[in-house]
N, C-alpha and C positions, 0 to 999 in steps of 0.2 A: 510774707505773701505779697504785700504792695512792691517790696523790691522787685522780687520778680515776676510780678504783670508788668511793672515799669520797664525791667530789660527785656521782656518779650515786647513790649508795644516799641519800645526806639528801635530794636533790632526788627521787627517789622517796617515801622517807620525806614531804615536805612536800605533795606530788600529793596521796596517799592522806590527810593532814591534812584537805587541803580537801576533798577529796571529801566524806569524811566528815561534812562538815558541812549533810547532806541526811537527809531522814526518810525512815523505809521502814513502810509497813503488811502485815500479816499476817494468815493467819484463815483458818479451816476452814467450809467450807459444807457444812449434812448437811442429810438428814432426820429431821424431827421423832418420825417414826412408825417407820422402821426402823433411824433413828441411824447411817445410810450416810453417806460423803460423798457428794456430788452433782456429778456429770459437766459442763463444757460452762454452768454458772449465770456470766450475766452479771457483772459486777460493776464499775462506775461509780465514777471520784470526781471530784465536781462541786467547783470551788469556789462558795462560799457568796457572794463578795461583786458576784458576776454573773453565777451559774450557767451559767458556761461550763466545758464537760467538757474535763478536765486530763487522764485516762488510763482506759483503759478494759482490762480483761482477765479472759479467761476459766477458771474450776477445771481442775485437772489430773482424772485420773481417781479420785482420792480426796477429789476435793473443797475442795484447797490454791490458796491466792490469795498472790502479792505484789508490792507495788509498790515499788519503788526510787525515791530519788534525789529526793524530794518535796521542796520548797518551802514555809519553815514560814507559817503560816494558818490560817485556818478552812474546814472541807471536812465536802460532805456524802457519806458512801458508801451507795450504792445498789444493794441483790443483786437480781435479777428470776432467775425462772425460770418454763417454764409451768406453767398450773396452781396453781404455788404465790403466796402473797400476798407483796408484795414488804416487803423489809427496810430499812426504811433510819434511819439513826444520823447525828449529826454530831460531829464530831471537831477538835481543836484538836491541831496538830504546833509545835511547837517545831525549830530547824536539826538538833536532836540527838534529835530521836524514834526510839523506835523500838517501835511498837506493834505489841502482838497482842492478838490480838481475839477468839481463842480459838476454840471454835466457834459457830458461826450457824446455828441453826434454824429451818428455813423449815419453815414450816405452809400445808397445803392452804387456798385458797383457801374451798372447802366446810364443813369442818369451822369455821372463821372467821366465818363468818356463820348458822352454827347457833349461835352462841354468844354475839357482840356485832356488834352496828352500829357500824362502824367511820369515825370520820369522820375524813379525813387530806388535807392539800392535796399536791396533783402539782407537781413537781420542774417549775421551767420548761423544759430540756430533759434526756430521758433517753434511752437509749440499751433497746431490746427488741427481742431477736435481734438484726437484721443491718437493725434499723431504728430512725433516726431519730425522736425525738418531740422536738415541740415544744408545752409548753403554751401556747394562742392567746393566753388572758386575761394571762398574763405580761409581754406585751411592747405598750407601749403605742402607743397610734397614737389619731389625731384620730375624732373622732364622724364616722359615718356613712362613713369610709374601704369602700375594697371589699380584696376577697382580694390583690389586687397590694400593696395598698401595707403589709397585714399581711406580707409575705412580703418587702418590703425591709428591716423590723428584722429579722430572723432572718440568726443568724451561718452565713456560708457561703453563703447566696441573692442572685444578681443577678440585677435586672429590667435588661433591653436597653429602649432607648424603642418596638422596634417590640414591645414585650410577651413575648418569647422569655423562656426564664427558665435561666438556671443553677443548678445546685446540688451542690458539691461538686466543680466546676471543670467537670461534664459539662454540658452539654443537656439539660434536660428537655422529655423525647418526648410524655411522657403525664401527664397530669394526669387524676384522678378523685376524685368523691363519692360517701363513703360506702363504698369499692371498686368504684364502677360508673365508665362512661360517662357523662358530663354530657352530653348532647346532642350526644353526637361526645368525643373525648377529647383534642380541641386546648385547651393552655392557658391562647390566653385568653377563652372564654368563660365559664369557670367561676373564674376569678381576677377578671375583670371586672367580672362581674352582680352575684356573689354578696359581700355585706355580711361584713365582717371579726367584727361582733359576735356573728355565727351559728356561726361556728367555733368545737368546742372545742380539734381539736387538726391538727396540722398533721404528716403521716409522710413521712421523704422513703427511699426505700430502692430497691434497682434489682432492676427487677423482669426476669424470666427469660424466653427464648421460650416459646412453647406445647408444641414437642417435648421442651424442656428439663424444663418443667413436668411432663408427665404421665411421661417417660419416668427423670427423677431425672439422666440424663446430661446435666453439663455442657456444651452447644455452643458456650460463649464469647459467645454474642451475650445480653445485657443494655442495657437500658432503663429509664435513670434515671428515676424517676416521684415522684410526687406524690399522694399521697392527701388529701384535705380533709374532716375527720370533723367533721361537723355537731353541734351540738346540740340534744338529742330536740325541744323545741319549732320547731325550724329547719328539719323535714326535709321538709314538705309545703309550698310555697309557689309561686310566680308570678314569671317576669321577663320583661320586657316594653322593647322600645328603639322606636327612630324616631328615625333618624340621616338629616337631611336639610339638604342643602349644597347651595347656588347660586353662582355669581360669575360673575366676569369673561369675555367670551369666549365667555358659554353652556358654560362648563362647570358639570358639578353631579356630585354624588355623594350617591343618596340608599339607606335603606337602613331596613326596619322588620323585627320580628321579635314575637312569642309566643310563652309557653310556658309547661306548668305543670307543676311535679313535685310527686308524692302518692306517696310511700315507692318501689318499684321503677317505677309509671307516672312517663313522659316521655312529654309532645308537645307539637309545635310547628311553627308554619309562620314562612316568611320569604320576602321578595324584595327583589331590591339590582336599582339601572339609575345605570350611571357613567360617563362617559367621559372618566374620570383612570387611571392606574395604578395608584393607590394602592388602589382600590375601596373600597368600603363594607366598616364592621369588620363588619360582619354578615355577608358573604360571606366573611372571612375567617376567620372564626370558626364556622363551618356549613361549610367547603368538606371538614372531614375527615369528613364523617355517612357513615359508609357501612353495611354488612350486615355478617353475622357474618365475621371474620379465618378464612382457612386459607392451607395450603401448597399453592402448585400445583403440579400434574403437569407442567414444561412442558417436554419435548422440542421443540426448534425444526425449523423444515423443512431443516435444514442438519446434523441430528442431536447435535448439542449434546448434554452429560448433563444428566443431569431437574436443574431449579433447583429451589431451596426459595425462594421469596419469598408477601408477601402478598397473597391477592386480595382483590377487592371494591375497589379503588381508588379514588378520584375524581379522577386527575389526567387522562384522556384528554379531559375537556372543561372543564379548569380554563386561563384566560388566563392566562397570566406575564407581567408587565410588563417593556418593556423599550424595544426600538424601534417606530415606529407610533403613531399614532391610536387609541386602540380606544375602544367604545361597547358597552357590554356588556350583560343583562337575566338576572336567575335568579329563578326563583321553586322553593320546594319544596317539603316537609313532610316531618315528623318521628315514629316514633310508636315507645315501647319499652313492654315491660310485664313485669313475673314474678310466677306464680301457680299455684293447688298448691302450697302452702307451699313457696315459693321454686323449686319444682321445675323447671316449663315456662318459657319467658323467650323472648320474642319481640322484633324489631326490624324496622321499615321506614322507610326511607330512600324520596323520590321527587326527580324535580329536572327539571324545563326552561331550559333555556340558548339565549340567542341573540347571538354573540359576533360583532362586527364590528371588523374593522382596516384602516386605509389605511396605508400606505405608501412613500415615496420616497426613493431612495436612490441615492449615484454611489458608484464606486468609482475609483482607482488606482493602477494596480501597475509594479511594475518588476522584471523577470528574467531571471538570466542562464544562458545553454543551454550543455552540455558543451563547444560547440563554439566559445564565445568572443560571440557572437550575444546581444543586448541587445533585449528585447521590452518596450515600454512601452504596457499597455495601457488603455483608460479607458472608462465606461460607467456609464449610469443606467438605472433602473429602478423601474417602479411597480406598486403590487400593491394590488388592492382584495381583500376575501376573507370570507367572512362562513359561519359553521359555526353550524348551530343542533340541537336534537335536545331529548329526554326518556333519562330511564333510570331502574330503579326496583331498589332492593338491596334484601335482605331476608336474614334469617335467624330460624332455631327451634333451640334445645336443650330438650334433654330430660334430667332427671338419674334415668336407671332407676332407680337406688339409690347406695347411698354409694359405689360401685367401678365404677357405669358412667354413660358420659353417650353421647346422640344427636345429631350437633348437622347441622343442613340451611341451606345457604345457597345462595342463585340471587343473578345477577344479570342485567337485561338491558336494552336501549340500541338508540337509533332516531336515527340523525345524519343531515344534508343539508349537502352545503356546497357555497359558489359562489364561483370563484376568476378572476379576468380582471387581468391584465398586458400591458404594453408595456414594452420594452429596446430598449436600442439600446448596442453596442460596440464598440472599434474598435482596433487594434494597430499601433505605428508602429515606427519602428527609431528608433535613438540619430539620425540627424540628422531627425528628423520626419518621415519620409516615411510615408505611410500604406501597409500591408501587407495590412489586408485590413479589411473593416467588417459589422456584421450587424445587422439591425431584427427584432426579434419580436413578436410579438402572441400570444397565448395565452387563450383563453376554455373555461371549464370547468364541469362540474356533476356531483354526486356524490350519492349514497347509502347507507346502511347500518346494517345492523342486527346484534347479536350478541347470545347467550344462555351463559352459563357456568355450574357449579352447582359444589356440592359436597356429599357426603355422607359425615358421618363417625363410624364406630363405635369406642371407646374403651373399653377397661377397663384398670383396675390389679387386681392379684390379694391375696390376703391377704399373700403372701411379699414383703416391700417391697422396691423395685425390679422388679417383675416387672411388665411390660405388654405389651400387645397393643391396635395399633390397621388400623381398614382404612377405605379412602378410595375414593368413587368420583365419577370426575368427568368427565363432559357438557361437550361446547363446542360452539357454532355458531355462523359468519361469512359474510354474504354482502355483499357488496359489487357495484358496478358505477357507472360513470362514462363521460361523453361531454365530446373535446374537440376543440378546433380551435387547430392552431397555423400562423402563416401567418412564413413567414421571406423573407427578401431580403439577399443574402450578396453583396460586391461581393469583388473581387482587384484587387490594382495589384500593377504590374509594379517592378523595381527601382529605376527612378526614382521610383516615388508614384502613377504615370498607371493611369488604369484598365484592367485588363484585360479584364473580361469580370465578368458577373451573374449570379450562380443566385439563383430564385424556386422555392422551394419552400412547398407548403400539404397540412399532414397533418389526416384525418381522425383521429379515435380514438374507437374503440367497445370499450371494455375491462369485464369482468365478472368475476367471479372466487367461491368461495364453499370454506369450509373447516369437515368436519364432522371431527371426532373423540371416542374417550372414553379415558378412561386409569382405571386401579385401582392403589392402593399397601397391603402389607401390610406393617405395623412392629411388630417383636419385640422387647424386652428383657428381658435376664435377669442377675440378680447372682449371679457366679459362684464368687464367697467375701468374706469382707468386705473386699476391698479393690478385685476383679476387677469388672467389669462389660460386658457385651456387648451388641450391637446390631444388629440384624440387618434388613434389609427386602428388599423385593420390589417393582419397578413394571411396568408394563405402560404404552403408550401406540401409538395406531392414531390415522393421521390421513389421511384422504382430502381431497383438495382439487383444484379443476376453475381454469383461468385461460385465460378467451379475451379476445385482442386482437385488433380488425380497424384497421388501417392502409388507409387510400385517399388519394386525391389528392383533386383539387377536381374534379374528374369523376367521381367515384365508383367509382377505379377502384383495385380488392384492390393490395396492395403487398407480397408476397408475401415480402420477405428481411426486413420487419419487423414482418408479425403472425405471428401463433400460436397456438396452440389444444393446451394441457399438458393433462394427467390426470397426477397428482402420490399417487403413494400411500406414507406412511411407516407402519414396523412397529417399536417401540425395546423391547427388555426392558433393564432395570437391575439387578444386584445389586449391595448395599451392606455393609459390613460393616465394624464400630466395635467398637474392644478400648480399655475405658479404666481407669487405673488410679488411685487416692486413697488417699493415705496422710498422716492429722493435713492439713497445709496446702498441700500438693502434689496435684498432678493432670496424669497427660499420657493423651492418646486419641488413637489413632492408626487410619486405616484407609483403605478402599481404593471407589471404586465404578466400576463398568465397566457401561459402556452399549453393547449390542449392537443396531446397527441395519439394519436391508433398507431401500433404498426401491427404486422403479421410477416411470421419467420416462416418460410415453409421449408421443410428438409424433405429434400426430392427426390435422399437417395434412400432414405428411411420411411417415405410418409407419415415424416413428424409436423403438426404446425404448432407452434409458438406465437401467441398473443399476446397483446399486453397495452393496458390506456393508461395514460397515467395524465394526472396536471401537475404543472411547472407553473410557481410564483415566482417573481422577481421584481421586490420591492423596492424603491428608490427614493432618498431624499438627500437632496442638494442646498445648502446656506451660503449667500455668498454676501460676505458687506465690503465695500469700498469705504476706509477710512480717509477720503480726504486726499490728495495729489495722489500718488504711486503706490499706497498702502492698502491690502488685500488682505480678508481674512476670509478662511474657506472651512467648512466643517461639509462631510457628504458621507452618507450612510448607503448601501446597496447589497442587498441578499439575495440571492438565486440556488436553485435546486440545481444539482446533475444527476441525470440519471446515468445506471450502467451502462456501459459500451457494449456493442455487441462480442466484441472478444472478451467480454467480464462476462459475458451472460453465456455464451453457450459452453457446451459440457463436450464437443469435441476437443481430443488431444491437440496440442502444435508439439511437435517435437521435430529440432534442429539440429541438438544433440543428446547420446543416450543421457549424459549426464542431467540434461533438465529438460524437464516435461510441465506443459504449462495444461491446466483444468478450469472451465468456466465456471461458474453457480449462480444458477438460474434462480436463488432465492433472494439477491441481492437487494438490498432497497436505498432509492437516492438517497443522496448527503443533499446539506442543507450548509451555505454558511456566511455568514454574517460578517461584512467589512465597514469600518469605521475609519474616517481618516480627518486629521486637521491641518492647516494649511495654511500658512501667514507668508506673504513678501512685502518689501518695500524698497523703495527706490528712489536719494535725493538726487537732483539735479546737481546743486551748488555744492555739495559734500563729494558727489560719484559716489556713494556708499551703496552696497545693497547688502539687504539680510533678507532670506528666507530661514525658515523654519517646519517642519510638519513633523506629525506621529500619524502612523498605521497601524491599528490591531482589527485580527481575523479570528473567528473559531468557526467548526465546523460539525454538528452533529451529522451520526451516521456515518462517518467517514468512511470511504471504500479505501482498505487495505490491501495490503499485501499479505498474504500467509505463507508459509514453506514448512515442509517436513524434507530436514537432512538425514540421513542416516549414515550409517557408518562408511560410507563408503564415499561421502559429500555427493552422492547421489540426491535431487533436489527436484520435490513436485510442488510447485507453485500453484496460490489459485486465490484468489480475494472473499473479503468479510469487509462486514460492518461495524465500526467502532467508534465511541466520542473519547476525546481527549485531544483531539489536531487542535493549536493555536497558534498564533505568529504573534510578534509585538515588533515594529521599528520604528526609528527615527533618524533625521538628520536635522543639522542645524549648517546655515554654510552663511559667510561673510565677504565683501568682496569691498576694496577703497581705491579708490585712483588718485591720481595726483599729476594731474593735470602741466603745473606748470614746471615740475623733475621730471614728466615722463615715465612714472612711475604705477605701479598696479600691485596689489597684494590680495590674498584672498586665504580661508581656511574655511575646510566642511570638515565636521565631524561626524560621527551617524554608528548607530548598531542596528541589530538584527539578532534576535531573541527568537526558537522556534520550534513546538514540540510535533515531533510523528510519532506514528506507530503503527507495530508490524508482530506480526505471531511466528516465534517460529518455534516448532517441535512443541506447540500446543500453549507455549506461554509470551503473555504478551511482553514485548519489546519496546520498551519508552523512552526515546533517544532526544534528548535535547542539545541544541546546538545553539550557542554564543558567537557572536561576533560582532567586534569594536574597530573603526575607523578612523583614523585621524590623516589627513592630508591637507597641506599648503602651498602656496605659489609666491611666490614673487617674480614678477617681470621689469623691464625695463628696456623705452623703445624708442632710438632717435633715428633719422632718415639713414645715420653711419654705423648704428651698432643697434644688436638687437639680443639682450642679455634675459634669462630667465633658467630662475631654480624648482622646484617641484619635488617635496618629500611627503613620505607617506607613512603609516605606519600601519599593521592589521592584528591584532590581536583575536584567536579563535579558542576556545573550551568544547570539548563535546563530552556528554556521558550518555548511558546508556542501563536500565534498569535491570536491567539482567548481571552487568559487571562492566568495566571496565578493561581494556588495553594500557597500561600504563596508565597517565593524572590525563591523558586526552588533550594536553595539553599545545601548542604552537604559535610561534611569533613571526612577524616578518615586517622589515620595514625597506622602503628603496628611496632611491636619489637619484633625481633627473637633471643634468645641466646641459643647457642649451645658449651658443653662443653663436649669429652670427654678424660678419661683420663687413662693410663696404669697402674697398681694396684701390687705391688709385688705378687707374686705365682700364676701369668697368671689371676687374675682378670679385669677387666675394668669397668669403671663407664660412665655412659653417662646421663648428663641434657641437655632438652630443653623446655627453656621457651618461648612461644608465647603470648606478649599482642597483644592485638584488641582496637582500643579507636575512638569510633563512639560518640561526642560529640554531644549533644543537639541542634535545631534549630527548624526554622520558621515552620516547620510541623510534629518534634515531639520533645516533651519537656522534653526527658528523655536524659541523657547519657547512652550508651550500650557499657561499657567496661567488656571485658571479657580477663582471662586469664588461657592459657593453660599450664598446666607442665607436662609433662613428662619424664621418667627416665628409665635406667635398669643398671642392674650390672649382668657380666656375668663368668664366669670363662672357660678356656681351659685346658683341659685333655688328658692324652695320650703323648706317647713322640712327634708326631708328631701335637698335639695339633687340630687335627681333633674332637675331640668333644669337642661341648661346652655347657653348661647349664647355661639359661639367665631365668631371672627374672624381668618381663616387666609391669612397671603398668603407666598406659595411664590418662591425665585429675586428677592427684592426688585432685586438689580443687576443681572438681564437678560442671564448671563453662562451660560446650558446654552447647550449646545449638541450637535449631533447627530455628534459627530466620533468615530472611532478611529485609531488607525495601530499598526501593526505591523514589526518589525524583526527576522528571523530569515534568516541563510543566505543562500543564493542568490535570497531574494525579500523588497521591501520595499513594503506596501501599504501604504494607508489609505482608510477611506469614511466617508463622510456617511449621513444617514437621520433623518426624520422624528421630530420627537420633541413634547412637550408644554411649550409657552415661560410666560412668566411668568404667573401668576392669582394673585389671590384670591376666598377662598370665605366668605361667609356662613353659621352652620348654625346649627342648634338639634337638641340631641340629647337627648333625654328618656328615661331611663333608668329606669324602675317597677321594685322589685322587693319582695318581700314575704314571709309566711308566710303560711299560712291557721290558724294557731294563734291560739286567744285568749290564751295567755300571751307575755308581753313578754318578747321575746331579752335578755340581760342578759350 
């Protein structure tokens, strides 16, 4: 027993040896003027031989600083606080240091330049506040480079090829100049245009919501951002593109733009016409222009509690590429300004859009009914469809004085579309016999217009944390549409042979129009220094009218499936938020309850339909900062949905004979309850970052789906109430740099565990679906070559309580290589290969590998090397193609659809940008 306490205590004794053989720094930060310590003063230690930050930590309340465990070298340390002028010293540790530093006197900034001109160079990166800096000129990069390719030396920044950017393992949302909006505050137009040698500094820090902002209470929701601080001669200038592309096939993708910015003025016009997916980067880079951001009021028609998200969007007439043909056209303009010494500050946004897409697509399916019964069903379909319109956003603030601001935003929108399809489908039994078959034809034409506002009053009070804001906001929707669908439905009997034909042909004269306005009043108050409360009030009133006329081809009313609603909703909300902070800890907890009336009136029945219900929605938020860049997050939130009004009413929709959809007015809201956890961290000195979280949900009450098939795969749909809904997920994801190879690696892994359910033919249906994630990266990036690999892998299971399609089972893994490369006489080469490898199994016996290559080679012209002419050929092996399939449970599909086959493209892309400054950027 004495031996071994004796080799525990030398081997103790030896730990502490080594340990030992680390430096520690020490030191008192005060004031110069009251010879206090100083509270919360940064304090940095850089090493010197690549100024990369090693440790960073903040004074205690007396102003004491220390670092542990240091690594001997040479190091720069760096005190910041506001106001005061920064301190900085370099320092030489040996393994056995152990310095103090004694006290450090920070002098006001002010008194400092009464006194000397001080000249001193900026630390290549420092840390102030709770924000990264980077000095631009530090880090070198090639002549004439732009903002992106300055921001791939920078430790912790990756650029994605399609120009997305990371920073600090997150997404970066927002990018801005100067702290503004560059012509919208998508990334890459302002990384793009703008010249790296104009930047002086580069801040990366995550910025807050707008309630979070004025009201001091943390919401948890944060937005990694980007600021790009110019140099004074760089701030007025001109950027100017003409992105135009022709090839193969008649496809092209062109795309021009201007623009000039003079200190807070911005404006600019653009328009893009393509019919690729990929569109013009000037559509892509212009698609986020919108008016001033606020929180909407929106109680839904189904009573919902009020969401908080953003308006002013652009996505109701933005294309997503995907399946189809499309052929696109946007033209818009641009215009910002602020004046009255910073006071007033305006924006407008305008945009016309005319989006065309074709379409063709088969599907088929195979499923099995509770009762043993094998439906194989198959069908194509084609779709022309073509949506055009105008819309114009705007917003004003006003800054009354240093504690209030005014801020007024509208937007509003005038759409047309025109929709015409043919289908044809058909359902056979496991020996082929055919069941039933259906042709559709569908011709359509629509309209509409809407107007939305906002108006918002804000103030903070002397007492910090104390605010008061009120919000009023305007809607209006009218709508109306004309169609014709014309059907022909056969039946066969159990042998295959036919039974008999229904031909049916509907009219449709539908209209519709939704006015409301809603008001929010929000209170905070700090209720000691660690307490803080939150308090609000909404209102929202929505009227809204919905006539449908259904006839036949004779013109004759069809009475079980038009309508004619008067829909009027009434929601009050109370909110109420109790949070509390103490040093690095934060939880907030609280409660909102939406009380609503509506009244259904059927106008062509004199039916009325009533109904109040209250809506809970609980909420509680944990958040603690471990110390530098370490987060850990736990947040609980539960809310009621009530039925939709297409769940609740008992009129038919029928679109085709084959399904007919039934409302039930006895439905009652679901309830459900999410849970989530939430770790990141982030070293400086390492570049490492790991996040981590798990999600689980359930939901009592669920609103279902139900169906009764019959023999003929004739199917009337209509909802119930069921418990059993739950989700479970997680991700884990990794990310290292390596700074002085050049080098970046990363790996997430993640599942998705998830049970539904659904009735059909009277018994319930319990389907669970699995799935497993594995993918990693590697990169690799010097000014002459830029190398990166990207594999993945997906592993999926589904079953289904009723039985099984084969083990349910599917794999798929892909491989990304991306190579490019800088070319003497301003050339450049770019490969990327994409495999796809969908291996054979229990429900199809093919493997579906495919692989994609593409390439361009481009060259740069001009001394300024603003123009470029690329040569872009897409798919060289001829191997897309328009296929899916799917394996889950009791059903296995897969379909075909239209898609965009091999090209290349020709372009020339001339790229102008400048100052209007007579002195030379440097």
């Amino acid at each position: 027993m004495l031996k071994s306490f004796l080799l525990v205590l030398l081997l103790t004794l030896a730990f502490h040896s080594l340990y030992a053989q680390k430096a520690n720094i020490r030191g008192v930060v005060t004031d110069s003027v009251e010879t206090k310590g100083l509270l919360n003063c940064s304090v940095l230690l850089i090493r010197s031989s690549d100024s990369i930050l090693v440790k960073t930590v903040r004074t205690d309340a007396t102003g004491k600083f220390v670092f542990n465990n240091i690594n001997r070298g040479s190091y720069t340390l760096l005190v910041t606080y506001p106001k005061m002028a920064d301190y900085i010293t370099t320092i030489s540790l040996s393994d056995t240091s152990s310095l103090n530093l004694g006290k450090i006197s920070m002098d006001l900034k002010s008194k400092l330049l009464n006194e000397v001109v001080i000249q001193a160079t900026k630390r290549a990166v420092r840390m102030k506040g709770d924000t990264l800096i980077f000095q631009a000129d530090s880090f070198a990069v090639r002549s004439n480079a732009n903002v992106q390719e300055l921001l791939k030396r920078l430790p912790g920044i990756v650029i994605n090829p399609d120009g997305s950017i990371k920073a600090q393992g997150k997404k970066v949302e927002t990018v801005l100049v100067d702290g503004d909006e560059f012509f919208g505050d998508d990334p890459l137009l302002a990384t793009k245009y703008l010249k790296a040698n104009a930047v002086d500094e580069i801040q990366v820090y995550d910025k807050k919501s707008k309630n979070a902002e004025l009201t001091g209470i943390d919401d948890g929701i944060k937005n990694k951002t980007i600021n790009i601080k110019l140099k004074e001669n760089a701030k007025n200038g001109y950027i100017s593109t003409l992105d135009a592309n022709a090839g193969t096939n008649q496809f092209r993708d062109y795309g021009g733009m201007f623009g000039i910015f003079k200190s807070k003025l911005k404006a600019a016009v653009f328009g893009t016409s393509s019919n690729l997916d990929n569109q013009s980067k000037i559509s892509n880079s212009m698609r986020k222009l919108k008016g001033e951001d606020y929180d909407v009021i929106q109680v839904g028609d189904d009573g919902s509690s009020i969401m908080y998200s953003t308006g002013m969007e652009d996505d109701d007439d933005y294309y997503s590429g995907g399946s189809g043909l499309p052929n696109n056209l946007n033209i818009g303009a641009h215009f910002s300004d602020k004046f009255y010494k910073n006071k007033m500050g305006i924006k407008l946004n305008t945009k016309g859009f005319d989006y065309k897409s074709y379409n063709r697509e088969t599907s088929h399916s195979t499923e099995l009914l509770p009762n043993g019964n094998v439906f194989i069903s198959s069908g194509n379909n084609q779709t022309d469809t073509k949506t055009a319109g105008e819309n114009i956003k705007a917003g004003y603030n006003f800054t009354i004085d240093s504690l209030t601001t005014l801020r007024v935003a509208f937007g509003a929108k005038n759409s047309r579309n025109n929709n015409n399809s043919i289908g044809y489908t058909d359902t056979r039994t496991e020996n082929g016999f055919f069941i039933s078959q259906n042709n559709q034809a569908n011709t359509g034409n629509g309209k509409g217009e809407g107007f939305n506002g906002n108006i918002n009053w804000s103030k903070r009070f002397e007492k910090k944390g104390r605010t008061l804001s009120v919000d009023i906001q305007p809607e209006s929707q009218n709508n109306s549409s004309i169609e014709q669908s014309i059907n022909t439905t056969r039946y066969y009997d159990d042998g295959g042979n036919l039974n008999r034909t229904e031909k049916i042909n509907l009219n449709k004269d539908n209209s519709s129009s939704k006015n409301s306005i809603g008001a929010r009043i929000n209170y905070t108050e700090p209720i000691s220094k660690n307490w803080a409360m939150e308090a609000s009030y909404s209102f929202k009133t929505i009227s809204s009218n919905s006539y449908l006329l259904v006839s036949d081809d004779v013109i004759k009313k069809i009475d079980s499936l038009s309508n004619n609603f008067k829909f009027i909703n009434f929601s009050n909300v109370g909110r109420m938020v109790m949070q509390y902070r103490v040093n690095k800890f934060s939880i907030s907890t609280g409660m909102e309850a939406t009380r609503t009336r509506f009244e259904l009136k059927d106008l062509d029945r004199k039916n009325d339909f009533n109904r109040k219900y209250l809506n809970l929605a609980p909420s509680t938020n944990i958040n603690y900062r471990m110390g530098g860049n370490k987060s850990l997050s736990l947040n609980y939130n539960g809310y009621m949905q009530q039925p939709s009004m297409d769940q609740l009413q008992p009129v038919r929709q029928l679109n085709n004979p084959l399904l007919q959809i039934i409302g039930n007015s006895a439905l009652r809201p679901s309830f459900t309850n999410n849970f989530s956890l939430y770790y990141s961290g982030f070293q400086f000195k390492s570049e490492e970052y790991i996040s981590g979280g798990i999600n689980y949900g359930f939901t009592t009450n669920g609103i279902v789906n139900t169906e009764i098939v019959d023999e003929f795969n004739k199917r009337i749909s209509s909802y119930t109430n069921l418990n059993g809904i739950n989700s479970l997920s997680g991700n884990l994801g990794y990310s290292k740099g390596f700074t002085k190879l050049n080098f970046r690696l990363g790996v997430d892994v993640g599942f998705n565990t998830s049970n539904r359910l659904s009735i059909i033919n009277f018994t319930t249906n319990k389907t669970r679906n699995n799935q497993y994630n594995l993918r990693s990266s590697f990169s690799y990036y010097t000014p002459k070559l830029d190398l990166s690999y990207s594999p993945s892998a997906n592993f999926m299971y589904g079953s289904s309580s009723i039985g099984g399609i084969n083990d349910g089972k599917s794999l798929s893994h892909n491989h990304e290589f991306s190579g490019t490369m800088q070319l003497p006489y301003h050339f450049e080469f770019n490969s990327t290969i994409s495999l796809s490898y969908r291996p054979a199994n229990a429900s199809f016996d093919k493997d579906l590998d495919i692989a994609i290559w593409n390439c361009y080679l481009s060259t740069k012209l001009l001394k300024s090397e603003s123009l470029e002419i690329k040569l872009t050929v897409t798919d060289i092996l001829n191997q897309k193609i328009g296929y899916d399939r799917y394996v889950g449970g009791n059903v296995i599909s897969e379909n075909t659809y239209s898609y965009i086959p091999r090209y290349a493209l020709l372009g020339i892309n001339w790229n102008l940008s400048g100052n209007f400054s007579t002195k030379s950027i440097k």
